[in-house]
C-alpha positions in Angstrom: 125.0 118.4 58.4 125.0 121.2 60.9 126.7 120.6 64.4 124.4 120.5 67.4 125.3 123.4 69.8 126.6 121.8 72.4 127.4 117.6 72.8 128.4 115.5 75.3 131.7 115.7 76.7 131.8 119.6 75.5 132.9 122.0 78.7 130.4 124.8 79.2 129.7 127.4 81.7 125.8 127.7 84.0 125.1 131.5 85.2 123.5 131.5 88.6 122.4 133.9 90.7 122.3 134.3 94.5 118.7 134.2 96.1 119.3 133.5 99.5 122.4 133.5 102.0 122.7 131.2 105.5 125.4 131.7 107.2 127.9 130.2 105.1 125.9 128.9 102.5 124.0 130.4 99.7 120.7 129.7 97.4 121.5 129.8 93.9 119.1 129.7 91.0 120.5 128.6 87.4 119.3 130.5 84.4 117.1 128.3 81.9 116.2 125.6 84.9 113.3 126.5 87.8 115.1 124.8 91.0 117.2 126.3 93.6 120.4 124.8 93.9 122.5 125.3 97.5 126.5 125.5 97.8 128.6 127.0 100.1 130.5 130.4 98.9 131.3 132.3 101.8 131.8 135.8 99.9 128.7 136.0 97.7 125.8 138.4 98.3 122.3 138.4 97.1 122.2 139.2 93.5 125.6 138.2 92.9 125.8 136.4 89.7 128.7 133.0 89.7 129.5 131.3 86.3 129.8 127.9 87.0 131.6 125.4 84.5 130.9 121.7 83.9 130.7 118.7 81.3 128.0 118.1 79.1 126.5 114.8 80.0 122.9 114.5 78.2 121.2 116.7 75.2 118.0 116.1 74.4 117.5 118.6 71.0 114.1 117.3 70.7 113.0 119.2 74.1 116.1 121.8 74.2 117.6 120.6 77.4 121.0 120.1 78.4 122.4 117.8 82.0 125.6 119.5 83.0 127.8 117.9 85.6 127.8 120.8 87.9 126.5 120.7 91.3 125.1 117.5 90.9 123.6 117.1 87.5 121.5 119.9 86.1 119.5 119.9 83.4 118.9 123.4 81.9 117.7 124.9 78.6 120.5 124.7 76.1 120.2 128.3 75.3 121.4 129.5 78.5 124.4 127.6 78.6 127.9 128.8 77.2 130.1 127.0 75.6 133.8 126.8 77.0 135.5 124.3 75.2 134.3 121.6 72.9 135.4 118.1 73.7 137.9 116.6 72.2 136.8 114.7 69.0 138.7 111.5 67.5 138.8 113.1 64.3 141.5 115.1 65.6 143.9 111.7 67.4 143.0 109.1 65.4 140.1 106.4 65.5 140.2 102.6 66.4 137.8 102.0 63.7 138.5 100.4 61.1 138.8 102.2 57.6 138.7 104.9 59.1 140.0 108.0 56.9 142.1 108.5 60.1 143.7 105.7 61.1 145.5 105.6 64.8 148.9 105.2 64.2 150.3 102.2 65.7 152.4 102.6 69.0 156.5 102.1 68.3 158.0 100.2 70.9 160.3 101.5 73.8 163.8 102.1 73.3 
């Protein structure tokens, strides 16, 4: 089974780019979602691209969307978004399941 390309809990990165300044403040537009977005970034100029990174909280493969916990929740295409780190899976720690080929391994007491 091939693993999707991004999955909740997975950190990945959102390019915007600036469309608008106000004073302190700046327009942003994310690649792969329509809205304008607004944060303040006092050093940024129109046209200046800014990676931003969040968590992956929703995929829908069905429609290739992605929600990413940045600036609010954002849903973009899954395409345009680039993947930072992958979320740490209980394959890898242990599971609480039982039978699992990877049991947890019980806690020792203190001392």
């Amino acid at each position: 089974m091939k693993r999707p390309a991004v999955e909740i809990g997975d950190r990945v990165a959102v390019i915007a780019t600036v469309i608008e300044r106000s004073k302190d403040r700046v327009t942003l537009k994310l690649d792969g979602d329509g809205h304008g977005y607004s944060m303040v970034e006092p050093y940024a100029k129109v046209g200046d691209k800014l990676r931003l990174e969040g968590d992956v909280v929703h995929v829908d493969e069905d429609l290739g969307r992605t929600t990413v916990q940045v600036l609010g929740r954002v849903t973009v295409d899954t395409k345009s978004v680039e993947m930072v780190t992958r979320r740490c899976d209980l394959d890898h720690i242990g599971s609480n399941v039982p039978a699992h080929p990877r049991p947890r391994t019980p806690p020792r007491p203190p001392g």
